[in-house]
C-alpha positions in Angstrom: 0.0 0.0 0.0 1.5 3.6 -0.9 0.9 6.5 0.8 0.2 9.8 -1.0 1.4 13.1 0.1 0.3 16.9 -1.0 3.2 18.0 -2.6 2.2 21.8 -3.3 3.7 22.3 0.5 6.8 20.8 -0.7 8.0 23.8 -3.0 7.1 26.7 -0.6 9.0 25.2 1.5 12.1 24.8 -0.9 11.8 28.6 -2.0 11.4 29.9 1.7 14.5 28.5 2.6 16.3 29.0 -0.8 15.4 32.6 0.2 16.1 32.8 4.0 20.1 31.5 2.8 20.2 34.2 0.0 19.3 37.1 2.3 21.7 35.4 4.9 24.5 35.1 2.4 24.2 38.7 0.9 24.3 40.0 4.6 27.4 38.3 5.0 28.9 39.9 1.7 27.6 42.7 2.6 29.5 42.9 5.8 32.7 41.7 4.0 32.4 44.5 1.8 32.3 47.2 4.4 34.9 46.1 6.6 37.4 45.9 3.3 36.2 49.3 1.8 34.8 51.2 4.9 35.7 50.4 8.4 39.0 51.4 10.0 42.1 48.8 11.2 40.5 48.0 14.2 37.1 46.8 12.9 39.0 44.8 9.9 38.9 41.1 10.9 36.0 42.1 13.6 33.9 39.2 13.7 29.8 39.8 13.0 28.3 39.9 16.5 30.8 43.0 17.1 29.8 44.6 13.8 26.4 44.3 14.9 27.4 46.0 18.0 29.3 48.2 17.3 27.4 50.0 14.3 24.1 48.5 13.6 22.7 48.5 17.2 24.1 52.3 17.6 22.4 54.6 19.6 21.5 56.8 17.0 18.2 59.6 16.3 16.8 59.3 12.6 15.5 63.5 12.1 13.0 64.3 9.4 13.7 67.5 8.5 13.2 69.9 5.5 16.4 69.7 4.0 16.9 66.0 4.5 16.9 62.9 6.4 19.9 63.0 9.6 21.5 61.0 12.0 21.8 62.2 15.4 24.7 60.0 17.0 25.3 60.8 20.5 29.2 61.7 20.9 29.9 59.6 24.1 28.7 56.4 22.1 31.7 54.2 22.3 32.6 53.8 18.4 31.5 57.7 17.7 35.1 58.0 16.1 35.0 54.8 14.0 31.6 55.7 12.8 31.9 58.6 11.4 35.3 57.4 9.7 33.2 54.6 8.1 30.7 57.2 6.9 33.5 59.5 5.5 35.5 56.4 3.4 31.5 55.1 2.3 31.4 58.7 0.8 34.8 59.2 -0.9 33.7 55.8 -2.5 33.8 56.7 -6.6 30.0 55.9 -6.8 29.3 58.1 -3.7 31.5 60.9 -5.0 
């Protein structure tokens, strides 16, 4: 006796995780790419979880204002100095230029 199964769960499944490890991989890349290009010495073999600390969770304002979108970064935050050295390199980038 054979059993049947409902396959249309079967490729939802497939594409949700073929998605979950492209999102996952093009973070990692990402991060690559801004440590070689953007970050200074210190931060350059930094493993993720410090990344993440050290710039992504930063304890910094988004401001709406009339001339533009700013980021109000507190000056005692830890990595104020790396920050905005990462910012400056990002922008002397030739596409940012």
């Amino acid at each position: 006796m054979s059993t049947f199964r409902d396959s249309s769960s079967a490729p939802q499944r497939v594409d949700y995780l073929f998605t979950v490890s492209h999102v996952s991989l093009t973070g990692g890349v990402a991060n690559v790419w801004l440590q070689t290009l953007a970050l200074p010495e210190e931060f350059k073999n930094a493993k993720p979880k410090r990344m993440r600390q050290a710039f992504l969770n930063a304890p910094a304002k988004v401001v709406n204002h009339a001339r533009g979108i700013t980021l109000r970064l507190s000056r005692t935050y830890a990595y104020y100095d790396a920050f905005v050295e990462a910012l400056a390199r990002i922008r002397r980038l030739p596409y940012f230029a």
